[in-house]
C-alpha positions as CSV (number, residue, x, y, z in Angstrom):
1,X,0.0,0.0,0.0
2,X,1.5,3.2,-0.8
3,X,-0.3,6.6,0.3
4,X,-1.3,9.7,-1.7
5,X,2.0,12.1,0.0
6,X,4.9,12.7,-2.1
7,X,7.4,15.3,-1.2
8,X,10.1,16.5,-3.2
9,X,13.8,17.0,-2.4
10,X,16.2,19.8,-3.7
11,X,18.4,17.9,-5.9
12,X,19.7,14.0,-5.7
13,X,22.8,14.9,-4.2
14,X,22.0,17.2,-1.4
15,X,18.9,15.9,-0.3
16,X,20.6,12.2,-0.6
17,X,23.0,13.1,1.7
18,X,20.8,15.2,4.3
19,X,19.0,12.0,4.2
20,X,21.9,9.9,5.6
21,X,22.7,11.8,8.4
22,X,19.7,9.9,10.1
23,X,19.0,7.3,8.1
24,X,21.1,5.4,6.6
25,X,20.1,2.3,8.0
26,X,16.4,2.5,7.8
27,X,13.4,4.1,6.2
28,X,14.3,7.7,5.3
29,X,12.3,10.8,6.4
30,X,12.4,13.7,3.9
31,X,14.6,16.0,4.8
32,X,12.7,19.3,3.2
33,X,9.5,18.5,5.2
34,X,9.9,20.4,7.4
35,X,9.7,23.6,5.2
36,X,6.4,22.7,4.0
37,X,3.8,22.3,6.8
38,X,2.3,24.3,9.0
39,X,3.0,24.3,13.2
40,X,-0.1,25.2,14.3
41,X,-2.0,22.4,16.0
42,X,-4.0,19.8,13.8
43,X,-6.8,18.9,16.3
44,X,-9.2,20.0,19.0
45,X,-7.5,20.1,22.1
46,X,-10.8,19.8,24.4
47,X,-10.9,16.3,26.1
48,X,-14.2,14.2,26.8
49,X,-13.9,12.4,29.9
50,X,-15.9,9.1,30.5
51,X,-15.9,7.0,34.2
52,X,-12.7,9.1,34.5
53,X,-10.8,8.7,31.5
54,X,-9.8,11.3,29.6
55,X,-9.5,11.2,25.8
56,X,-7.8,14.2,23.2
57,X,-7.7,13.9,19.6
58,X,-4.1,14.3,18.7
59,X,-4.5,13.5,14.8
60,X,-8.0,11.6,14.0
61,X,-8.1,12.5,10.6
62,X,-6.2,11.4,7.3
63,X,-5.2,14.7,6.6
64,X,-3.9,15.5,10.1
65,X,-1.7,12.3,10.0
66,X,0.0,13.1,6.8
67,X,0.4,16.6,8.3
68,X,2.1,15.3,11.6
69,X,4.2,12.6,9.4
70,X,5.6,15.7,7.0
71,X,6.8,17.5,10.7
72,X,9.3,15.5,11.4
73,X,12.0,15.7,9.4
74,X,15.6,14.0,10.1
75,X,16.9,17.7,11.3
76,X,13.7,17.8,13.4
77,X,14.3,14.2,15.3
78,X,18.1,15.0,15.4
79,X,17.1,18.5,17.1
80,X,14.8,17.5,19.8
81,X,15.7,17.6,23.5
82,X,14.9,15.2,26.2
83,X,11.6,16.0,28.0
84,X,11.8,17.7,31.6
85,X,8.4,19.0,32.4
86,X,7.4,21.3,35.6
87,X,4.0,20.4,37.6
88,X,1.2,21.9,37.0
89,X,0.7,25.4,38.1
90,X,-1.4,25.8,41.4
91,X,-1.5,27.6,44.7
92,X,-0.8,23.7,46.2
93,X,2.0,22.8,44.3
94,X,5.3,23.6,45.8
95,X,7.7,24.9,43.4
96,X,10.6,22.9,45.1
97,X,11.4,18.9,45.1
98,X,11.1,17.7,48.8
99,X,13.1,14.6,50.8
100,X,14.9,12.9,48.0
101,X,12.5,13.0,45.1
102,X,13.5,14.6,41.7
103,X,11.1,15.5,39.1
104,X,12.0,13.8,35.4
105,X,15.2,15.1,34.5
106,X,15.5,17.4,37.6
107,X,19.1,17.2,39.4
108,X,19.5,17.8,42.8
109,X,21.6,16.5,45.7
110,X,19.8,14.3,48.5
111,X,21.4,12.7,51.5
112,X,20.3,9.2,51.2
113,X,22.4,5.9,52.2
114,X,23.9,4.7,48.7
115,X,22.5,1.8,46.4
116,X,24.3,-0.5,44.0
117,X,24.9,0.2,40.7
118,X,22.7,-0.7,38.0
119,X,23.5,-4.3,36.3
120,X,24.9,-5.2,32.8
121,X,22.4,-4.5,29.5
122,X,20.1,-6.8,28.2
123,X,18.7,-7.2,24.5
124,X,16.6,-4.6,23.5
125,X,12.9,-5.3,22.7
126,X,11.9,-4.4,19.8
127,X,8.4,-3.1,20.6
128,X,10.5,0.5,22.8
129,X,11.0,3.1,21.0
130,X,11.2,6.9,21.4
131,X,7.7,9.2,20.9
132,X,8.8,12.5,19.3
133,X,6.3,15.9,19.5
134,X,6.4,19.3,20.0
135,X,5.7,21.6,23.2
136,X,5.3,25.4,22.0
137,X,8.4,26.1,19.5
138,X,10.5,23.5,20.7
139,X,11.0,19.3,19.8
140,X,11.6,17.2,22.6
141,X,11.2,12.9,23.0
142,X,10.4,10.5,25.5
143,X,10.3,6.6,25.7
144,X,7.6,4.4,25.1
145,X,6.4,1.3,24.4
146,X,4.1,-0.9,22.3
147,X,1.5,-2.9,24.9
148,X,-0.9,-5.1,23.4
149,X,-4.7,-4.4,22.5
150,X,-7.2,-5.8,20.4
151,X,-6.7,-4.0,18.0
152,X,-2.7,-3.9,17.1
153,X,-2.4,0.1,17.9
154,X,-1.6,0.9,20.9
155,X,1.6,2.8,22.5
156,X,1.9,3.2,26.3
157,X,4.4,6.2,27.3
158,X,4.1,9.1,31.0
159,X,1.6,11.3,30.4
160,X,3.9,14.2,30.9
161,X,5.0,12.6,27.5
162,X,1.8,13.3,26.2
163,X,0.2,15.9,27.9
164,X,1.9,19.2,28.7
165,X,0.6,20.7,32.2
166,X,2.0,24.1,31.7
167,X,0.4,24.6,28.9
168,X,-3.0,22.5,30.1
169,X,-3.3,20.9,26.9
170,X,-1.9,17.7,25.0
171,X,1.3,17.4,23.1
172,X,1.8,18.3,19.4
173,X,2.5,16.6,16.2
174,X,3.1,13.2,18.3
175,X,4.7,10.2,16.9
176,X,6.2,6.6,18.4
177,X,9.0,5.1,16.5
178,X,9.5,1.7,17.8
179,X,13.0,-0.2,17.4
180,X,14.5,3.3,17.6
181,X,18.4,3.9,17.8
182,X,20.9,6.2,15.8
183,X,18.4,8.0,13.6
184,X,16.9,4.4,12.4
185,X,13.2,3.9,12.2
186,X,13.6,-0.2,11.6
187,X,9.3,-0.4,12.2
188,X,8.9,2.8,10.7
189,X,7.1,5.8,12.1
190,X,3.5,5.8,13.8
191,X,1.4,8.8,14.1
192,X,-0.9,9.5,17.3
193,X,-4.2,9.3,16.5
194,X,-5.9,10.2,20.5
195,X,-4.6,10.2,23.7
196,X,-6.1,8.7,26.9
197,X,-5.2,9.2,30.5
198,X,-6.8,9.4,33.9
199,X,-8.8,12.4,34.1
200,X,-6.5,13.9,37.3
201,X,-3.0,14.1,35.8
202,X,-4.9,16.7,32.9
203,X,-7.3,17.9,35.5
204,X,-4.3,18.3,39.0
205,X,-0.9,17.2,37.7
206,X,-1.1,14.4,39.6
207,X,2.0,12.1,39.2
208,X,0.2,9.0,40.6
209,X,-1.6,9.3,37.1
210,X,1.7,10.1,35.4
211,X,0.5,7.4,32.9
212,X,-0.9,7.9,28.9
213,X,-1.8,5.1,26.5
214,X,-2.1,6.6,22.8
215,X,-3.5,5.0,20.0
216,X,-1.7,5.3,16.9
217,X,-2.1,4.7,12.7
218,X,-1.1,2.4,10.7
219,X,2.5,2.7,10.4
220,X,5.2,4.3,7.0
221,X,8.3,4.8,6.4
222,X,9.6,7.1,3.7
223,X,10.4,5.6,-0.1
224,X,12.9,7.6,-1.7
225,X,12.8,7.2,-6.2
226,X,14.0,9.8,-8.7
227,X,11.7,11.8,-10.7
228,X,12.8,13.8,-13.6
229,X,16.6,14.0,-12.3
230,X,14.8,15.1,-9.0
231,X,15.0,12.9,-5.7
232,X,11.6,12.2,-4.1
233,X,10.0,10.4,-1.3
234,X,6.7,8.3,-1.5
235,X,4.7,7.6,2.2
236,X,4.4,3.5,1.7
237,X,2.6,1.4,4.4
238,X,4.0,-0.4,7.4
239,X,1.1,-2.4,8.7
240,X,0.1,-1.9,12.4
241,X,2.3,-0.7,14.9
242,X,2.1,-4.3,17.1
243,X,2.2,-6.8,13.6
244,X,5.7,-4.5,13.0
245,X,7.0,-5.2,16.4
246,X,5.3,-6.7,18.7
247,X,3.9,-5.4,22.5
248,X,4.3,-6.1,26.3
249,X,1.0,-7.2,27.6
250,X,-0.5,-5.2,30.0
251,X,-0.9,-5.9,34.2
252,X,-2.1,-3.8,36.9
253,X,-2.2,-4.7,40.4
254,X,0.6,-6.5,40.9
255,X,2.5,-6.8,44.6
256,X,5.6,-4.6,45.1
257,X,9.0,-6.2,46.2
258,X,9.2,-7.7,42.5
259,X,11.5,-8.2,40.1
260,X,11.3,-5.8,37.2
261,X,13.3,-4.4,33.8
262,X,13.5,-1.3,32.9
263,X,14.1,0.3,29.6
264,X,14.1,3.8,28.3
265,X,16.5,6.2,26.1
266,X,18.2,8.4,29.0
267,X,20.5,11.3,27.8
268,X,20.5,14.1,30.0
269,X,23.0,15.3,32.6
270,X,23.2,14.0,36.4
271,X,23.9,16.5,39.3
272,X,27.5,16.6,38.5
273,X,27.0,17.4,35.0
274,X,28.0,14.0,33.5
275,X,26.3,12.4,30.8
276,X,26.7,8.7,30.9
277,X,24.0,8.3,28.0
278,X,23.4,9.8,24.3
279,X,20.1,8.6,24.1
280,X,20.1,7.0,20.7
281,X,19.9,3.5,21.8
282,X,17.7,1.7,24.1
283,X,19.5,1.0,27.9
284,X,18.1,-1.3,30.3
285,X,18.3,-2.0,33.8
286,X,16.9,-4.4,36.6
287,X,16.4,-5.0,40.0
288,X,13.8,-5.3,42.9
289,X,11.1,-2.6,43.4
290,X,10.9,-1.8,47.1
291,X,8.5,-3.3,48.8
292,X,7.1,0.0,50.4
293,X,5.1,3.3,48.4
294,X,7.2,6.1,48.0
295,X,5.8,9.8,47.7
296,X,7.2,12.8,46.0
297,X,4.7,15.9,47.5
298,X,6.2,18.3,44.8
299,X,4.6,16.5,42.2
300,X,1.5,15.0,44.0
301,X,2.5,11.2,44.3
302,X,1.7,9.2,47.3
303,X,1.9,6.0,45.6
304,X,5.0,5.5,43.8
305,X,6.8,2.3,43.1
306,X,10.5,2.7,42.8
307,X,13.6,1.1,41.8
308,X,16.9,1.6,43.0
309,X,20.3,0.8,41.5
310,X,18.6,2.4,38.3
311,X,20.8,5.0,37.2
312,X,18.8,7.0,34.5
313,X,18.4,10.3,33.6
314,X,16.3,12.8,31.3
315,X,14.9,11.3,28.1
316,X,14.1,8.0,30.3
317,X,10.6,9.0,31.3
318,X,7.5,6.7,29.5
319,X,10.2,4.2,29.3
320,X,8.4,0.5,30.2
321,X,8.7,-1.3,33.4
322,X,8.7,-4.8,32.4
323,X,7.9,-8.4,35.1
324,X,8.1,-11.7,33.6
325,X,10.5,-10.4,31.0
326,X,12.1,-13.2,28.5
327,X,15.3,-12.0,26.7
328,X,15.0,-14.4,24.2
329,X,11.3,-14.0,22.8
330,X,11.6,-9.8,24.2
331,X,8.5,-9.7,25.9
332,X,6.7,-9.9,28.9
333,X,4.3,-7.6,31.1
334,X,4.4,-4.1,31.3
335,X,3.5,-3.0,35.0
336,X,4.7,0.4,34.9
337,X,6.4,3.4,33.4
338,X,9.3,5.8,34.2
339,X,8.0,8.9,35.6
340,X,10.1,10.3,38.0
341,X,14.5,10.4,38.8
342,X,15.8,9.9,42.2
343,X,19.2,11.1,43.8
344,X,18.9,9.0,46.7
345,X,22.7,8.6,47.9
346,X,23.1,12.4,48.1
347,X,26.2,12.3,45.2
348,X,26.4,13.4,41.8
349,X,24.4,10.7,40.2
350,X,21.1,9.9,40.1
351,X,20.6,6.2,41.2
352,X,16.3,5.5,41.5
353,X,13.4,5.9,39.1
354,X,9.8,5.2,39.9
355,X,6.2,4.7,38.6
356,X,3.0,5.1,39.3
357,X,1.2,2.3,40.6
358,X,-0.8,0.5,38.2
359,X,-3.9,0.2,39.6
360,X,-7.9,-0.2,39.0
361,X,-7.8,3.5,37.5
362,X,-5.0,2.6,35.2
363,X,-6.2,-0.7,33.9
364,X,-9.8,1.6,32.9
365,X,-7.8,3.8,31.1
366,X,-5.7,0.9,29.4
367,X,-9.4,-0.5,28.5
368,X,-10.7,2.2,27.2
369,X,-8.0,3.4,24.8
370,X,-8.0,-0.8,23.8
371,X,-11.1,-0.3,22.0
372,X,-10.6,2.2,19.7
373,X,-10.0,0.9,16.1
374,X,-7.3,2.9,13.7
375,X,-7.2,3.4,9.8
């Protein structure tokens, strides 16, 4: 199947080798698209809640996918920053982390008793990837994850990924690239169709809801031909997002104190100002979650369940928190997602990340974003 968008470059050559800087390993993204689409927002932005799930239209319609697919262009993905949002503005929101909690991304020093380091890599899945959008003029990207559903289309990321709270309104021009590392879309690309979370991380900022399941098209990556000595690109079909690489299945409920793996693309700085990632391939690691909630007042969470020995940074957040996981079939169940950093041995380095607990509220989101059917 290949779709009615075409896009032209500015000569073989050049666009060729704009083309490669991202690339050259996968399906290519034109590099003039970004010169020839708009950046105003390409849906409503007004949610309708239902038995407290929240759903916005990110890009429903045809035209608004092939709008959101043009956006990113290999400049555009190489450009974005690693997401660090601020809580949502309100007289009961403190505007300072407390104890030793850190907000996603945030760096600051704690005094805490230190943990061990995080273990050796495992193979990467091949159903986490990065979502990419836009947040006022600026690109940024998060980590996510394909989790199983009915119907083949759904993407489970934070739903500060998703949803920005200082601007009260969802993300722009969002997409999940599954499979994601160096610039290489190996699953191609995957445009949001409508985002679904629980109605108080929109309505509060409420990090105990720090959770967003999007469903998304059918997938494309980028044909390049030649055309009258002229280098264009053709949008051709990639099939559902969970035929192209699979999904976790999805589990709430579960007891603490369990064994979990964790996966995300971390790239920004610690306290000290090292960067132990670059956040252009997927980094893993594992441990016990504690066996006790953890709360973070800052960003309203009162039911967090946290790792330690899990050194990531900025760019982590939405990343999947995985029990049951096989290395050699890449699956299991996904039981949470990275929402917050921890500094908990008062150094340099952050050493903790948490997640919400999945609960009766998140498994009615989870349903209700499972039901909705894609193009």
């Amino acid at each position: 199947m290949t779709r009615k968008l075409t896009l032209a470059a500015g000569g073989v050559v050049a666009a060729a080798s704009a083309v490669a800087v991202l690339w050259s390993h996968g399906p290519a993204v034109p590099a003039t698209a970004a010169s020839r689409v708009a950046t105003t927002p390409v849906s409503a932005v007004t949610g309708v809640n239902k038995n407290g799930v929240s759903a916005f239209p990110l890009a429903p319609t045809q035209a608004d996918e092939r709008r959101v697919a043009a956006y990113w262009s290999p400049e555009r993905l190489k450009q974005a920053s690693s997401y660090v949002p601020s809580t949502k503005p309100s007289r009961s929101t403190r505007s300072t982390t407390s104890a030793a909690e850190v907000g996603p991304g945030d760096a600051k020093t704690r005094a805490r008793a230190p943990r061990t380091a995080a273990p050796p890599p495992v193979a990467s899945p091949p159903m986490v990837g990065k979502v990419f959008f836009k947040v006022g003029d600026k690109e940024y990207w998060c980590s996510a994850s394909a989790v199983h559903s009915a119907h083949r289309n759904l993407v489970a990321t934070a739903g500060h990924c998703a949803y920005a709270l200082s601007q009260d309104k969802p993300v722009q021009n969002w997409v999940f690239i599954p499979g994601y590392h160096d610039g290489v879309a190996p699953s191609g690309i995957f445009v949001g169709h409508t985002l679904y979370m629980q109605e108080d991380f929109a309505g509060q900022g409420d990090f105990d809801r720090d959770y967003a399941f999007v469903t998304v098209h059918r997938g494309f990556s980028w044909q390049p031909y030649v055309e009258n000595g002229r280098l264009k690109y053709r949008s051709v079909d990639a099939g559902r997002l969970e035929d192209k690489a699979g999904a976790f299945k999805f589990a709430s409920g579960k007891p603490l104190g369990r064994s979990t793996y964790v996966f995300g693309y971390p790239a920004g700085a610690n306290p000290d100002g090292s960067r132990p990632y670059t956040g252009q391939t997927v980094t893993s690691c594992n441990g016990t979650t504690e066996k006790k909630f953890v709360s973070a007042p800052t960003w309203q969470l009162e039911h967090g369940v946290r790792l330690p020995g899990c050194p990531f940074t900025a760019g982590a957040s939405g990343g999947p928190w995985v029990i049951g996981y096989n290395a050699t079939t890449r699956t299991g169940y996904l039981t949470g997602i990275t929402s917050l950093t921890w500094n908990l041995s008062g150094g340099g380095r952050l050493d903790a990340v948490s997640t919400p607990y999945f609960n009766q509220l998140t498994q009615r989101v989870y349903a209700q974003a499972s039901k909705q059917a894609t193009d």
